[in-house]
VOVO-529961 format. One record per residue: x, y, z of N, C-alpha, C in turn; residue in three letters. Coordinates in Angstrom, 3 decimals, padded with zeros to 6 digits, m for minus. Example, Ala and Ser with C-alpha at 12.3 -4.5 7.8 and 13.67 -1.06 7.14 Angstrom:
# residues 2
     n_xx     n_yy     n_zz    ca_xx    ca_yy    ca_zz     c_xx     c_yy     c_zz   r
  013.190 m005.690  007.800  012.300 m004.500  007.800  013.200 m003.300  007.800 Ala
  012.850 m002.250  007.080  013.670 m001.060  007.140  012.900  000.030  007.870 Ser
//
This chain:
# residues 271
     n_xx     n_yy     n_zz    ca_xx    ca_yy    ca_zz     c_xx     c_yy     c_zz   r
  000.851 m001.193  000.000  000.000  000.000  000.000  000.884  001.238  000.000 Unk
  000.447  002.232 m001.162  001.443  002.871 m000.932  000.637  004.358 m000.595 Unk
  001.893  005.787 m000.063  000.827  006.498  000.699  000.492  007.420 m000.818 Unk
 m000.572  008.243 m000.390 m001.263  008.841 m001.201 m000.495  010.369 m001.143 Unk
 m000.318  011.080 m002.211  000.562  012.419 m002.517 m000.300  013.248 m001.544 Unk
  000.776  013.953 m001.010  000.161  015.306  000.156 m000.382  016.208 m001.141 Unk
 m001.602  016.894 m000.451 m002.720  017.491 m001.116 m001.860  019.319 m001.753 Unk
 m002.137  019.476 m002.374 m001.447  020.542 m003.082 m001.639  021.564 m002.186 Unk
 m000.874  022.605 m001.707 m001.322  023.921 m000.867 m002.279  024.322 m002.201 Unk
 m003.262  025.318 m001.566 m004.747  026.001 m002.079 m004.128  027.150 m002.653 Unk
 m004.159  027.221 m004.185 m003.728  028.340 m004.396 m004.495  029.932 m003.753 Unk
 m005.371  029.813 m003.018 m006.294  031.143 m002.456 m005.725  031.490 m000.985 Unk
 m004.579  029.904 m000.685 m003.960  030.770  000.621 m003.620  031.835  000.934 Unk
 m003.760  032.493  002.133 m003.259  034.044  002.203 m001.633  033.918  001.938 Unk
 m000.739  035.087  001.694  000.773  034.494  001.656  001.279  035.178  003.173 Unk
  002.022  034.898  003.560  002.375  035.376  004.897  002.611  036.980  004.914 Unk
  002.548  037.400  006.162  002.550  038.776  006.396  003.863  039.259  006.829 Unk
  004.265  040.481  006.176  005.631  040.673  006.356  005.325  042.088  006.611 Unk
  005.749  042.771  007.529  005.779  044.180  008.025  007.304  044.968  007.947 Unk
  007.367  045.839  007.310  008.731  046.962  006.794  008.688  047.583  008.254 Unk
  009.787  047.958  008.792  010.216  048.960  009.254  010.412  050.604  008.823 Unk
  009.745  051.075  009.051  009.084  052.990  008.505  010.107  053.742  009.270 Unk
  010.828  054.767  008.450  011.505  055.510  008.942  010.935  057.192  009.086 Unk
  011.238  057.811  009.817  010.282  058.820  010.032  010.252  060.204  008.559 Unk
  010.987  059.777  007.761  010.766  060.920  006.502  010.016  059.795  005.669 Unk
  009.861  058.601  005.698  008.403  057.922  005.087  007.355  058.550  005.068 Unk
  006.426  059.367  006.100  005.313  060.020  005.673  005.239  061.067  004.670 Unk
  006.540  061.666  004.248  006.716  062.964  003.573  006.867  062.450  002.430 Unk
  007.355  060.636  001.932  007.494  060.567  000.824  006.004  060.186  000.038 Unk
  005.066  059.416  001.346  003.905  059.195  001.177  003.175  060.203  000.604 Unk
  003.108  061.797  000.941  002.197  062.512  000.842  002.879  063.307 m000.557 Unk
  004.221  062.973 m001.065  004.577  063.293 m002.324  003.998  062.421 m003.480 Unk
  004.102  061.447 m003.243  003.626  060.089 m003.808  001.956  060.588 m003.947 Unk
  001.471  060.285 m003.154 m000.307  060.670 m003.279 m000.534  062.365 m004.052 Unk
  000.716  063.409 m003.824 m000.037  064.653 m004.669  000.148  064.131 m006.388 Unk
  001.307  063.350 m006.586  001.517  062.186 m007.770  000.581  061.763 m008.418 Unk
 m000.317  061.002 m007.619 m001.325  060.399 m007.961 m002.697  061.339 m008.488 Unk
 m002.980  062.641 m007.377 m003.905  063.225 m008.048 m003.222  064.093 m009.323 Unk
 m002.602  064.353 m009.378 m002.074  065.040 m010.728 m002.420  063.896 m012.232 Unk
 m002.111  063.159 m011.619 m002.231  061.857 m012.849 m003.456  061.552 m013.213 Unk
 m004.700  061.749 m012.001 m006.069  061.681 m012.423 m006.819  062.607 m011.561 Unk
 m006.689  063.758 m011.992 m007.074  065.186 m011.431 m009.155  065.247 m011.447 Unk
 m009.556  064.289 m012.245 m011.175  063.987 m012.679 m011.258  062.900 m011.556 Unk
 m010.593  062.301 m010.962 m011.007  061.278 m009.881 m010.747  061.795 m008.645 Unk
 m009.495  062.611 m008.276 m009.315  063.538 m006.898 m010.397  064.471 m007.065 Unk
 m011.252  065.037 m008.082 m012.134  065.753 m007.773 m013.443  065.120 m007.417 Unk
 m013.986  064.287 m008.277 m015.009  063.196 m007.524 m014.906  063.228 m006.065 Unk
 m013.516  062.675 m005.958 m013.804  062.049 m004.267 m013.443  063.442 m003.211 Unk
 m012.780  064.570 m004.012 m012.603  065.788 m002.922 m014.168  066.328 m002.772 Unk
 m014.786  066.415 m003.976 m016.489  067.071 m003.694 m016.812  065.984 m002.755 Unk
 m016.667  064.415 m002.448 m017.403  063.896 m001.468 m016.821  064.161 m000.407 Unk
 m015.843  064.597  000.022 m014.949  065.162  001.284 m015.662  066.595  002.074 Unk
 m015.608  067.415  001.149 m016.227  068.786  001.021 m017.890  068.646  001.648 Unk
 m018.664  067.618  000.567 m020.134  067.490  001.323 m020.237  066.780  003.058 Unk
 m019.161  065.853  002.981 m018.992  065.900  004.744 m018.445  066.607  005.038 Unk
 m017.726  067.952  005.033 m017.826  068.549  006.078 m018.499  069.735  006.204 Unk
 m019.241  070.242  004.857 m020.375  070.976  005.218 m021.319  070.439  006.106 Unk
 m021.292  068.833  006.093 m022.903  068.424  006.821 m022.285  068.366  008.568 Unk
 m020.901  068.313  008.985 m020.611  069.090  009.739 m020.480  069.452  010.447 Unk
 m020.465  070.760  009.822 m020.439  072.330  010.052 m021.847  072.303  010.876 Unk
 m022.925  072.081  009.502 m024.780  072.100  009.961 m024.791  071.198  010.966 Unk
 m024.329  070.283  011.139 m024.569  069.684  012.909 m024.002  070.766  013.684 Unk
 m022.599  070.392  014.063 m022.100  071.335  014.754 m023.221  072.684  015.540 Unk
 m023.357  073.781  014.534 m024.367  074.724  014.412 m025.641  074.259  014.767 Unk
 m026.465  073.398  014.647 m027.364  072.532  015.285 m027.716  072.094  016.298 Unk
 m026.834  071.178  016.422 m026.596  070.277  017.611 m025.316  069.624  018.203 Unk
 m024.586  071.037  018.849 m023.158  070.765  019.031 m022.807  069.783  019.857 Unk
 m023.513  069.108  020.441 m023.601  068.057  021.586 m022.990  066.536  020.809 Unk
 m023.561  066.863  019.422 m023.587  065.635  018.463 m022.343  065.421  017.417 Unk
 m021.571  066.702  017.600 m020.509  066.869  016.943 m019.224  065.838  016.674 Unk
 m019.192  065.149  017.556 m017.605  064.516  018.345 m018.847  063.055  016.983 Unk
 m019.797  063.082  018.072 m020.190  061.532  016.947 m020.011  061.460  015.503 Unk
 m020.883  062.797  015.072 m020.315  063.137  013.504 m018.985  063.137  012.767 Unk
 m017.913  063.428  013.666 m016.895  063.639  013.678 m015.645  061.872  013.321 Unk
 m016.313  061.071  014.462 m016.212  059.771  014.372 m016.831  058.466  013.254 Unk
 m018.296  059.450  012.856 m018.860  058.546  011.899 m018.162  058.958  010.347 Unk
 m017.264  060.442  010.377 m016.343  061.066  009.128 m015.305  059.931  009.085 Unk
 m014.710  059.901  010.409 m013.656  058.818  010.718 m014.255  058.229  009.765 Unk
 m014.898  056.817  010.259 m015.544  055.775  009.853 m015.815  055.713  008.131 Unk
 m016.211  057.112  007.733 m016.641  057.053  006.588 m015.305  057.138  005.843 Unk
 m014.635  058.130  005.922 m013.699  058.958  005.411 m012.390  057.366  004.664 Unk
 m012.328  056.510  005.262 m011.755  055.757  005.089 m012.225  055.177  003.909 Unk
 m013.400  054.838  004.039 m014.325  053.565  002.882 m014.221  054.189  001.841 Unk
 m014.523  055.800  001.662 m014.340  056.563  000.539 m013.402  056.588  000.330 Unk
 m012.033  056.331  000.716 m011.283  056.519 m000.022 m010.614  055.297 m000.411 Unk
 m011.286  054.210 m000.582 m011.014  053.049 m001.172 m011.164  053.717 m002.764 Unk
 m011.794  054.250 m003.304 m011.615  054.628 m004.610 m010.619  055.228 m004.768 Unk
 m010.109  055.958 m004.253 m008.470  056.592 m004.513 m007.559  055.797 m003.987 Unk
 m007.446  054.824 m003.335 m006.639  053.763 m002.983 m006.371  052.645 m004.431 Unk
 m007.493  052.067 m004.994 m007.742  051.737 m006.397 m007.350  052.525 m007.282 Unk
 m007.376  053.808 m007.453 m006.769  054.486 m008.916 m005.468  054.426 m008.273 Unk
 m004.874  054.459 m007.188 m003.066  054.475 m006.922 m002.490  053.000 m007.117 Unk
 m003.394  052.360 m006.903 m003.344  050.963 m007.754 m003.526  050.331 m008.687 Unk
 m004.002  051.049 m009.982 m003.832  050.615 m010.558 m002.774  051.629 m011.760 Unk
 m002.933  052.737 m010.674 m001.207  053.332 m011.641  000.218  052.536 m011.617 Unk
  000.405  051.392 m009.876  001.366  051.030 m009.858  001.038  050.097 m010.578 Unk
  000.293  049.540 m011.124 m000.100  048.065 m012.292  000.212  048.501 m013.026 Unk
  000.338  049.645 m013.954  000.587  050.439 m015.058 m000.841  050.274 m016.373 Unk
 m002.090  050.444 m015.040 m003.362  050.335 m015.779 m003.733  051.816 m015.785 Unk
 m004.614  052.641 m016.640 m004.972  053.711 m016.479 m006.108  053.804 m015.541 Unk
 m005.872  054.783 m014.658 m006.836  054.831 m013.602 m008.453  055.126 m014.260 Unk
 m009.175  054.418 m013.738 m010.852  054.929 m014.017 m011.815  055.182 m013.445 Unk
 m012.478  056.163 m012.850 m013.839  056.513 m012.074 m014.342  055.533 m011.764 Unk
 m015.209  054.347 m012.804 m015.903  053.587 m012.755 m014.903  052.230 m011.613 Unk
 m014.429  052.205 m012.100 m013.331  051.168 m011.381 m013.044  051.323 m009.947 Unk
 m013.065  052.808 m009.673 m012.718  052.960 m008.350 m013.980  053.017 m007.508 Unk
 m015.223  053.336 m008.225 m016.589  053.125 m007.735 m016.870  051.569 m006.952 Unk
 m016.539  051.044 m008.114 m016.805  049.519 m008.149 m015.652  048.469 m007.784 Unk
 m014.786  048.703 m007.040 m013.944  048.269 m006.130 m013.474  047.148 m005.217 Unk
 m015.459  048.144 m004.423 m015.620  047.032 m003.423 m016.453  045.923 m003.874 Unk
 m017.329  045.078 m005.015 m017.837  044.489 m005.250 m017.117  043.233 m005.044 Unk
 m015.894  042.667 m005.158 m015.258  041.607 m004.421 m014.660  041.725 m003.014 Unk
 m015.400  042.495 m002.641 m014.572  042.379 m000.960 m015.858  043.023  000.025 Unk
 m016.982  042.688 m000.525 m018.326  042.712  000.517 m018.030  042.492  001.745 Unk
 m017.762  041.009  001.521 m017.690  040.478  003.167 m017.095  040.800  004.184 Unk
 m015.550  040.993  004.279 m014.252  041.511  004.979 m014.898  042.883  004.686 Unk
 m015.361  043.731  004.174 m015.552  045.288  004.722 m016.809  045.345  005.440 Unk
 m017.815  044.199  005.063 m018.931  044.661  005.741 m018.615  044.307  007.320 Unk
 m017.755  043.416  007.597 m017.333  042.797  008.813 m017.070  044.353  009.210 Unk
 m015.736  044.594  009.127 m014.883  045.621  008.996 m015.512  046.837  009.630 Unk
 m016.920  047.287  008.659 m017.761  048.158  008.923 m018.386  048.007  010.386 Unk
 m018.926  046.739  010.155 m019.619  046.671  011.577 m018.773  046.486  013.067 Unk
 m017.634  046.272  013.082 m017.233  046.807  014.304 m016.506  048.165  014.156 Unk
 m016.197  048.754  013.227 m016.096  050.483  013.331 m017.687  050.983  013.484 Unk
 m018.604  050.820  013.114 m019.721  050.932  013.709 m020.091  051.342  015.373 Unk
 m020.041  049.939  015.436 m019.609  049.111  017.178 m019.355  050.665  017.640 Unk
 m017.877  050.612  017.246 m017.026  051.902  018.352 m017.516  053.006  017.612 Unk
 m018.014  053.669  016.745 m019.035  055.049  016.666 m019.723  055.458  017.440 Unk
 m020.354  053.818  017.532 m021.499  054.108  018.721 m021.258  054.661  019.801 Unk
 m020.079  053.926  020.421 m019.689  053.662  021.819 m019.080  055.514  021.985 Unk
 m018.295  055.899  020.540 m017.517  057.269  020.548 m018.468  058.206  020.815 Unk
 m020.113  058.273  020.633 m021.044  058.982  020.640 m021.610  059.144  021.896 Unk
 m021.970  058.187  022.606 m022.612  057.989  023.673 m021.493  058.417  024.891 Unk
 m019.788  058.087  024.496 m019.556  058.741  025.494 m019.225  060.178  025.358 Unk
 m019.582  060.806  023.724 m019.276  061.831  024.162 m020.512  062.621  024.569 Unk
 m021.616  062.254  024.814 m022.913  062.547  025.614 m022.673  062.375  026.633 Unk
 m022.593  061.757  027.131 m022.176  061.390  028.886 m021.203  062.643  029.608 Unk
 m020.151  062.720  028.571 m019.327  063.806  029.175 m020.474  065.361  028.920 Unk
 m020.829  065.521  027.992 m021.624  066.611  027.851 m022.122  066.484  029.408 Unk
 m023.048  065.465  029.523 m023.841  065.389  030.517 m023.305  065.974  031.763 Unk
 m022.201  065.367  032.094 m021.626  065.515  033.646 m021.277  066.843  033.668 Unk
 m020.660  067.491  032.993 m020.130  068.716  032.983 m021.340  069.961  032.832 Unk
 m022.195  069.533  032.046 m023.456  070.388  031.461 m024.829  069.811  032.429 Unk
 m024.535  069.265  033.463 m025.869  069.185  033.786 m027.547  070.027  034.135 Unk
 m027.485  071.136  033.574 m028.287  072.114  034.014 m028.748  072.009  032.347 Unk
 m028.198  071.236  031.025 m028.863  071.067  029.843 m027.577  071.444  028.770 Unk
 m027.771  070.731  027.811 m026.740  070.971  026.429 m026.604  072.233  026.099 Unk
 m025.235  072.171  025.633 m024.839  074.056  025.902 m025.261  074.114  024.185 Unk
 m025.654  075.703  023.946 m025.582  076.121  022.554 m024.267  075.617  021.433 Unk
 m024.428  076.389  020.469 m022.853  076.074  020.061 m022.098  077.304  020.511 Unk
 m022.912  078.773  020.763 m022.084  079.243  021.326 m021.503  079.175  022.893 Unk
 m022.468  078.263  023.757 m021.673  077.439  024.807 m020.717  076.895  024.794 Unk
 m020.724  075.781  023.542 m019.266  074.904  023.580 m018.631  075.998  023.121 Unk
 m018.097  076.781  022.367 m017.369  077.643  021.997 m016.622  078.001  023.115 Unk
 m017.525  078.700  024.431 m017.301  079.119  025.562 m016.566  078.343  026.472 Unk
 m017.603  077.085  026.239 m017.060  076.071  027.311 m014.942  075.549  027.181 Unk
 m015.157  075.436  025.135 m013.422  074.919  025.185 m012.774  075.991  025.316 Unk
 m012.682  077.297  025.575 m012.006  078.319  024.841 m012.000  079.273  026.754 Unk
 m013.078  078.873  027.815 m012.584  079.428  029.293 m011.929  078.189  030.058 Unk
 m010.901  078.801  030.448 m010.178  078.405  031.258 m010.757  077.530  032.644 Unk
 m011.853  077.997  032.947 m012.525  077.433  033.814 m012.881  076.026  033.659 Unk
 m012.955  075.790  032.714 m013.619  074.960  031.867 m012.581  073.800  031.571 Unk
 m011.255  073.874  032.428 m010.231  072.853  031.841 m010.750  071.297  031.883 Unk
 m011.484  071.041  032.939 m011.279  069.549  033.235 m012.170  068.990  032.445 Unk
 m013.026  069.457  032.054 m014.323  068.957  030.722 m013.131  069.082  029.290 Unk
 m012.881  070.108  028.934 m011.544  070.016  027.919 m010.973  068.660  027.868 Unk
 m010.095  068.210  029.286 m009.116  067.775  028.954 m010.673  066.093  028.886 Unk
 m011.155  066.122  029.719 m011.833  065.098  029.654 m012.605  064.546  028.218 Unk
 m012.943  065.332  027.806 m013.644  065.230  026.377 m012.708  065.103  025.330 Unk
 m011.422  065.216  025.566 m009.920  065.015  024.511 m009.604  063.802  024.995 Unk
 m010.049  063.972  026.164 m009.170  062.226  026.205 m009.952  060.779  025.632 Unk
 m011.224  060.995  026.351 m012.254  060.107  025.504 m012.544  060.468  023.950 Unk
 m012.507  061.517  023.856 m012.139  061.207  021.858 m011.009  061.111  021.476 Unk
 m009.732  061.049  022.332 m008.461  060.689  021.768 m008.833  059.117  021.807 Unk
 m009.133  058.544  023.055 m008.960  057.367  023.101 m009.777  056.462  021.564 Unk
 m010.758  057.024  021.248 m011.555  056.502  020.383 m011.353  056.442  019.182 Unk
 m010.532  057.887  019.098 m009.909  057.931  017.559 m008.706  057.316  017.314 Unk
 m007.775  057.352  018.598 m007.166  055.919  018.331 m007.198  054.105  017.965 Unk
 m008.094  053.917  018.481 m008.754  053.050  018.468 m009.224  052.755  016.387 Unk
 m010.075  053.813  016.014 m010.265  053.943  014.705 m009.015  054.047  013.872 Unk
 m008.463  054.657  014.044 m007.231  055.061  013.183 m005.990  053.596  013.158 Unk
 m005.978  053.002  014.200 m004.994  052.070  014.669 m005.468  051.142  013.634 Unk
 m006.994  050.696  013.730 m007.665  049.581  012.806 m007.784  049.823  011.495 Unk
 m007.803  051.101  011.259 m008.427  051.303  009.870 m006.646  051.889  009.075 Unk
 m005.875  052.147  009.433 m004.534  053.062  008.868 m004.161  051.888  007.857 Unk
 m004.103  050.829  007.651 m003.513  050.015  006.248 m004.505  048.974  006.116 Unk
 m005.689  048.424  007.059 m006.316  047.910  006.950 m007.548  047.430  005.682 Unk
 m007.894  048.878  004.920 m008.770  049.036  003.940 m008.100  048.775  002.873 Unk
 m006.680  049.393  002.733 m005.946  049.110  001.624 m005.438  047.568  001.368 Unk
 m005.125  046.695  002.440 m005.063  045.503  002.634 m006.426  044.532  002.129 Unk
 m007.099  044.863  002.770 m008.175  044.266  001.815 m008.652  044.708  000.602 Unk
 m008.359  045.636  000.223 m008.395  045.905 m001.367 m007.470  044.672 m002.294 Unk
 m006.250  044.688 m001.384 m004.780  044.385 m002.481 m005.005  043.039 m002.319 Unk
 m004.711  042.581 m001.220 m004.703  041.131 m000.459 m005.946  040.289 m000.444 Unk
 m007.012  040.767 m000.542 m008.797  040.246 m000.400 m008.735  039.506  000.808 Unk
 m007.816  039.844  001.893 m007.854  038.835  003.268 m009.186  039.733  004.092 Unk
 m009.078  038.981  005.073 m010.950  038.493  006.312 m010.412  040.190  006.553 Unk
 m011.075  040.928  007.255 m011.389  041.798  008.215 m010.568  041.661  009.168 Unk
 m010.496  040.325  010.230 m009.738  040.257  011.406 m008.075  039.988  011.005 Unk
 m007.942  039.883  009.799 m006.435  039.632  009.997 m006.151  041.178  009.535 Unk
 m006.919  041.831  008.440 m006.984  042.972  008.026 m006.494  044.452  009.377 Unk
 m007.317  044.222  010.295 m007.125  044.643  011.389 m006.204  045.091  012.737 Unk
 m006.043  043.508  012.634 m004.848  043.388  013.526 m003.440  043.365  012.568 Unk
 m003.385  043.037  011.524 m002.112  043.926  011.242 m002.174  045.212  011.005 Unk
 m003.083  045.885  010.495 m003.249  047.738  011.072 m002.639  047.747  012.124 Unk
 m003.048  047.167  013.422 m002.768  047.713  014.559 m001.215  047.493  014.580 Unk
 m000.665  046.109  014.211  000.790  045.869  014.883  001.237  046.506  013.753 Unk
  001.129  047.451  012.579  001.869  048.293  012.149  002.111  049.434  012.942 Unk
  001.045  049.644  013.617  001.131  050.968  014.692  001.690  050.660  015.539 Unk
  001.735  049.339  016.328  002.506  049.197  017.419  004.114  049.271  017.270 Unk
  004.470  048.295  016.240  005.510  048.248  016.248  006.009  050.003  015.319 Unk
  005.732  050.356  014.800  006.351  051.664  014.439  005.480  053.375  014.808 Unk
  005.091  053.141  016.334  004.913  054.225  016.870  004.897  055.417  016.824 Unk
  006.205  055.674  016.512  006.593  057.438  016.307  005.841  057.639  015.206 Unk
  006.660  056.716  014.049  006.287  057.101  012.902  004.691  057.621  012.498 Unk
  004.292  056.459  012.664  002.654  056.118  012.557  001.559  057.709  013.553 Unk
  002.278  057.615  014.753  001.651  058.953  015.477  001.862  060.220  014.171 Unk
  003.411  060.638  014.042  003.628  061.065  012.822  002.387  061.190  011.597 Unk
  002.697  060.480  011.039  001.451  060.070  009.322  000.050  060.296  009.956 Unk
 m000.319  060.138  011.554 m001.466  060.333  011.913 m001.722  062.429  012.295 Unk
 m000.853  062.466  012.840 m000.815  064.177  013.019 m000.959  064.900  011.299 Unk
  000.350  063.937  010.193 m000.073  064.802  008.648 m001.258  064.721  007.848 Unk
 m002.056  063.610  009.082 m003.525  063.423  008.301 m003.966  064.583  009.257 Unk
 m004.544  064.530  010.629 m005.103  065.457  010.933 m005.204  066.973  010.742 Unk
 m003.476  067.367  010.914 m003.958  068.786  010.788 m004.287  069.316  009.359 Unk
 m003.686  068.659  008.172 m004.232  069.430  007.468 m005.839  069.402  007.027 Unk
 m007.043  068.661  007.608 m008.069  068.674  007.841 m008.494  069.576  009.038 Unk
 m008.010  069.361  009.757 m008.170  070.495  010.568 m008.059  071.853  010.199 Unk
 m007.001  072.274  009.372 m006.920  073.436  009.062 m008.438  073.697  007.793 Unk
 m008.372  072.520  007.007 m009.463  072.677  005.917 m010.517  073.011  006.563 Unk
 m010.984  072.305  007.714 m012.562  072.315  008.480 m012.819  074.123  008.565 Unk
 m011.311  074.419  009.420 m011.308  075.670  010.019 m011.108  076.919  008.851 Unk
 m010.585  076.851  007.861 m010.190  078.562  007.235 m010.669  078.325  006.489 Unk
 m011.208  077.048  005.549 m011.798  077.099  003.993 m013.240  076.889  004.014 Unk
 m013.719  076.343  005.689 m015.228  075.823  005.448 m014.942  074.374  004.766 Unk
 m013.703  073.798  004.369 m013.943  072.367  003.886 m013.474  072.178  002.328 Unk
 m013.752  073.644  002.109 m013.610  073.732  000.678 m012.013  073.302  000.321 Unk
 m010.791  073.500  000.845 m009.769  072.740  000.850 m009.404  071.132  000.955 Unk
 m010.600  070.745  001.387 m010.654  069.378  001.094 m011.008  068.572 m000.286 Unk
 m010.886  069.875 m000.909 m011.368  069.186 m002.663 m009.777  068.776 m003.176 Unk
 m009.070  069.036 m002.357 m007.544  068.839 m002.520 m007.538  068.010 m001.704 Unk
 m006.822  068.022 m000.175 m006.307  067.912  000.779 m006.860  066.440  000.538 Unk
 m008.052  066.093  000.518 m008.379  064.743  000.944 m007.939  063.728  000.005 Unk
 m008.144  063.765 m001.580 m007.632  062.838 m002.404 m005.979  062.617 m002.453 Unk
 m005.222  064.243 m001.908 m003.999  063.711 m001.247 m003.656  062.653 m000.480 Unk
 m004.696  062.508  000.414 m004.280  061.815  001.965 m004.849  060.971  001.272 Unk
 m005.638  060.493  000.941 m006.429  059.112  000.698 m005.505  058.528 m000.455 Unk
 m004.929  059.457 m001.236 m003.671  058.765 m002.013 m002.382  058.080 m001.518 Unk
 m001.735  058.929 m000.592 m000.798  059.139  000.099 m000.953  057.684  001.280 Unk
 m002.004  057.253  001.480 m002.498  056.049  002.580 m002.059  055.332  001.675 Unk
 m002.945  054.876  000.708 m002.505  053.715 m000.242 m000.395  053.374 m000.019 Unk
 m000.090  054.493 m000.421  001.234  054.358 m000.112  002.290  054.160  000.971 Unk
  001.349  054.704  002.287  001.558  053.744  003.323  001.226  052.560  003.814 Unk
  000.583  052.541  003.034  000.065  050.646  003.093  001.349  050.415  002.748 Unk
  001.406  050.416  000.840  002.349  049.761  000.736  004.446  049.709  001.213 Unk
  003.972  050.904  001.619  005.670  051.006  002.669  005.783  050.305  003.916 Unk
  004.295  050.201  004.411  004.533  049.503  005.555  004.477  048.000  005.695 Unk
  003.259  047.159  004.564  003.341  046.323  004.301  003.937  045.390  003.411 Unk
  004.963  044.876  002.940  005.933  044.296  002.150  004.943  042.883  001.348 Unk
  005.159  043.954 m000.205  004.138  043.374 m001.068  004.328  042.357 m001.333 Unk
  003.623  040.878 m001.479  003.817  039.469 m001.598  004.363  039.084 m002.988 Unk
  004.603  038.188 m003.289  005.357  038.096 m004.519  004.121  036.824 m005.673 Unk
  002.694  036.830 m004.448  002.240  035.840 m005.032  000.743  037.267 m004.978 Unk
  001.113  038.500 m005.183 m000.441  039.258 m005.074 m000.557  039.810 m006.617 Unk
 m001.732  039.404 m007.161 m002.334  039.421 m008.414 m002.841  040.877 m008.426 Unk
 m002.160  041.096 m009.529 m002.511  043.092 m010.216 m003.945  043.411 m010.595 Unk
 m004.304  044.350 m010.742 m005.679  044.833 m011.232 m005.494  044.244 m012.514 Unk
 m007.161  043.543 m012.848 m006.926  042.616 m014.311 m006.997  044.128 m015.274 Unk
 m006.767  044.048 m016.239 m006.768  044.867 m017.655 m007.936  045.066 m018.199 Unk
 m008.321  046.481 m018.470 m009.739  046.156 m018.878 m010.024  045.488 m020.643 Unk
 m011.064  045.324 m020.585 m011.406  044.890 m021.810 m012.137  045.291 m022.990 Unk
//
């Protein structure tokens, strides 16, 4: 009797995960790399900068509304801000394929990777929730006599009196936006390139952050402020730029941080 041939490895295995070491002028080459990219398809950074622009007019109109609700809005941009820019993650991919980038293509993206994003989605969800409710709670404790105007909060971050709600309300949305940012920073682009689950998707986000700290805090401050500055002097309107930068510029920290497999299949060619 003789034995029977070991079963072929599955060609759909994932290939192992290999993580680069990031040196701290990596983010600067990232965000050269991504203004690269919108120059090359200046009709697709505008698509996705007008969808940048309409979140943060909508806001602004919370904010002005219902400033209480702000920090959640703010977290569900998080949340969003990422998924959208799976289409500019796709046109930077398929420039490095040496395919011409296309609208339609970057629309239609996610149609093989439902599953792992809808996962994906639903525990960034999860913590929206959780980012919302506590930032009600803090409203609460500090505001108990009723939700301040917006020209309250104005008041409230900006007097001195007012430090320990400040620092308290920074820390629970620091904590949260860490939390988002840790999971989501190469995660989306990984499942674009790789088509792996959500949970492995994830947790290597995170141990890219862990293990390269500085850096990663870094690439996380060149995302924030210049949104920050957009929110604040342009009304948003600088995000018809700023954002297809960064959402370019990610793609490229994916791939600096993650060390591309030698078995990952290119965007097919169209037909």
């Amino acid at each position: 009797m003789t034995d029977s041939p070991a079963p072929a490895p599955s060609s759909s295995a994932q290939p192992p995960l290999v993580l680069t070491p990031l040196g701290w002028a990596d983010p600067f080459r990232w965000l050269a790399k991504g203004l690269r990219d919108l120059v090359a398809a200046p009709g697709i950074a505008l698509f996705y900068g007008g969808c940048f622009w309409l979140m943060a007019l909508v806001l602004g109109w919370v904010f002005r509304a219902s400033p209480e609700y702000t920090m959640s809005l703010v977290s569900g941009c998080l949340l969003v801000g990422p998924f959208l820019a799976m289409g500019l993650y796709e046109t930077s991919r398929r420039r490095e394929a040496g395919l011409p980038p296309q609208l339609g293509a970057s629309i239609t993206c996610w149609d093989s990777h439902m599953g792992s994003m809808a996962m994906l989605v639903l525990v960034l969800v999860v913590l929206e929730l959780l980012w919302g409710r506590a930032s009600l709670v803090v409203f609460a404790v500090f505001f108990n006599t009723g939700m301040p105007s917006t020209t309250g909060v104005l008041q409230a971050i900006f007097n001195p009196s007012n430090w320990q709600f400040v620092v308290v309300y920074l820390l629970v949305g620091g904590v949260f936006a860490a939390l988002v940012y840790s999971s989501t920073v190469v995660s989306i682009p990984m499942i674009l390139d790789r088509d792996t689950d959500a949970l492995t998707a994830g947790l290597a986000s995170m141990r890219v952050v862990l293990e390269n700290p500085g850096v990663m805090l870094l690439w996380g401050a060149l995302i924030t402020v210049p949104v920050v500055l957009a929110l604040w002097w342009t009304w948003g309107a600088a995000l018809v730029v700023v954002g297809p930068v960064l959402g370019h510029a990610s793609w490229h920290a994916y791939r600096a941080a993650v060390a591309a497999p030698s078995t990952t299949v290119p965007p097919q060619a169209d037909t």
